[in-house]
N, C-alpha and C positions, 0 to 999 in steps of 0.2 A: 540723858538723851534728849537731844531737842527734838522740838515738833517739827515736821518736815512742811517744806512752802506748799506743796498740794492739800496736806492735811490742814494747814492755816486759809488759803482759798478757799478750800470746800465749806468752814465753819462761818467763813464770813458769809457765805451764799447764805447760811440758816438764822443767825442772828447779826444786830443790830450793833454797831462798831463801840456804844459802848457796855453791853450787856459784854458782849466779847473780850474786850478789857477784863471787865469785872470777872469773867470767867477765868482769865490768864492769872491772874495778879490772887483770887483766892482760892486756886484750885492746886494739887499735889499734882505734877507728873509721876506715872510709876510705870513699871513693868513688872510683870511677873510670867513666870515658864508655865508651861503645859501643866493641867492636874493638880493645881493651885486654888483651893478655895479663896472668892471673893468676899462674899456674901454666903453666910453659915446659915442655918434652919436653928429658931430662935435667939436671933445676934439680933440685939436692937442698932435699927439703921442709924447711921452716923454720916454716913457720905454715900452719895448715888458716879457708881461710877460709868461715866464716859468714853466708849470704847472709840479710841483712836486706829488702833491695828489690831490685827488680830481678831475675837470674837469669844466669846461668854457662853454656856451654856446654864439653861436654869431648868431647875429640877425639881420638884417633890416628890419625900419620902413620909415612910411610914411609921419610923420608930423601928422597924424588924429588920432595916435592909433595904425593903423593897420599896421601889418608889417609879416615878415615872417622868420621862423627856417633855420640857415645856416649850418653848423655841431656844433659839438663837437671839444674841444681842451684838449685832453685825458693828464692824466701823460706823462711827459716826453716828450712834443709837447709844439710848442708857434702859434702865430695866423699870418704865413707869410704876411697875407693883410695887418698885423697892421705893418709889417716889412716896406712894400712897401711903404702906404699910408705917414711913418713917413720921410723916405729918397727924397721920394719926396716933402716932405714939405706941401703932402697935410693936411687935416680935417679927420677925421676918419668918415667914412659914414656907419661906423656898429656899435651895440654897443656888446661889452661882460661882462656875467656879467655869476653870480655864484649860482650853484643850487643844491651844496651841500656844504660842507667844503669844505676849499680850502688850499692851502699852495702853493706857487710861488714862483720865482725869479724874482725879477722887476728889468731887466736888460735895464741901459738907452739905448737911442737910439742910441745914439754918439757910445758908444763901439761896438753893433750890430753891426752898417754901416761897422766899422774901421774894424772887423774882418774878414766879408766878403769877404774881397780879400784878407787878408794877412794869412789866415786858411782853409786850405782845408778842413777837416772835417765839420767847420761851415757854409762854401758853401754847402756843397752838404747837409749838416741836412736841412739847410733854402731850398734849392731846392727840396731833395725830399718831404719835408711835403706841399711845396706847387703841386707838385702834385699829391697827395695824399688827396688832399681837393681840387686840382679841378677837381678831378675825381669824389670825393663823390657828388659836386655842380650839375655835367653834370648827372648822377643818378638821384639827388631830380627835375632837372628841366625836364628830361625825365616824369619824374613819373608823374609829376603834370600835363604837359601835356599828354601823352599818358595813363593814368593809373586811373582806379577811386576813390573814396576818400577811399571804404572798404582795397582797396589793398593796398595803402598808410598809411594806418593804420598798416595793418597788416607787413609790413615793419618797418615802423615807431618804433614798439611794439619789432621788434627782434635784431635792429639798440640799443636800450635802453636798453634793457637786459644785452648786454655786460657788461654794468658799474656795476651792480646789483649783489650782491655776492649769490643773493637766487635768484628764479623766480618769484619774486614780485617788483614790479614797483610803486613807488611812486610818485603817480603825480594827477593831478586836469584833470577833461576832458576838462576844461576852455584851458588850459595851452594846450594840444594835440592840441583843436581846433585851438589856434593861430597859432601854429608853421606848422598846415597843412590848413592854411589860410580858416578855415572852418567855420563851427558856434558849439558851443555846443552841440546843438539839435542833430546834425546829427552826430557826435562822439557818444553819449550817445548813440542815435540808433544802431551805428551799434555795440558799445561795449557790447549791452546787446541782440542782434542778436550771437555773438559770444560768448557769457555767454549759452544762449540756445543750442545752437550746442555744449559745454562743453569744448570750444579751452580755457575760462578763466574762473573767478571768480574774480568777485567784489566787491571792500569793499570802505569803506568811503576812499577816496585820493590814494586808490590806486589797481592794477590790477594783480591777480596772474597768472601766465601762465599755466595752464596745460599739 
């Protein structure tokens, strides 16, 4: 699957014609479907990937099951922790994985590091997406502390929308519950609380906005 001319214009806006090369020429195209781990919890980093289409979800768990929703790693973004995690030679302690289509560049790790200091563009893209996802982290852990689970929702629901080309949301209340570390029960409560008041409309797996 080739890379489409909007997705090749846009990369040009962020880096420099031949860091861009070098991205082409040592990077993997790939694709993978919905519910696809990328990136496993304890997989030593090997390549940071580049989301082209689609979007990434990253997550940590606990060993039991239980774990919790980190952001998104939209078009056009890669996941700087996995940057960090691989240069330091740690284990990946999150995992990412896929929850629509996806399309990537699985750029090794080796070229990452090496670029970093010899490509200004590729510094400052890796610095400011990182942060730009630690700002979003200091949000989700405000929330969760300071915030109750309705309003976390209601957050949750307009954070997801973005990706959504209509105002319908496809998803499981299983899947809400985990990522707002909740139980089902009380997702369903309060989604059908907000059904009543006519903020949505809900159908089998999925949530329309009104």
């Amino acid at each position: 699957m080739p890379i489409s001319k909007e997705i090749k214009e846009k990369l040009a806006q962020l880096f420099e014609p031949e860091l861009l090369k070098k991205i082409y020429n040592n990077s993997t195209l790939k694709t993978a479907e919905s519910d696809k781990i990328i990136v496993e919890i304890r997989d030593q980093i090997k390549f940071i990937p580049l989301v082209l289409e689609g979007r990434i979800k990253v997550e940590i768990r606990d060993g039991t099951g239980l774990g919790a929703f980190l952001h998104y790693i939209k078009p056009l973004e890669l996941c700087p922790i996995s940057f960090y995690y691989g240069i330091q030679k740690k284990d990946s302690a999150i995992r990412c994985y896929t929850d629509s289509q996806l399309t990537y560049l699985a750029i090794p790790l080796v070229r990452a590091e090496s670029w970093f200091n010899k490509y200004k563009s590729w510094r400052n893209y890796i610095t400011k997406l990182t942060q730009q996802q630690q700002d979003y982290l200091i949000t989700s852990v405000s929330q969760a502390f300071f915030n109750d689970v309705e309003y976390r929702l209601h957050y949750y629901l307009k954070q997801h929308l973005q990706f959504e080309k209509s105002k319908t949301i496809y998803i499981k209340h299983q899947e809400i519950a985990f990522d707002l570390n909740t139980s089902r029960e009380t997702i369903s409560r309060i989604l059908k609380k907000m059904e009543h008041k006519g903020n949505i409309i809900l159908g089998r797996n999925r949530i329309t906005i009104c």
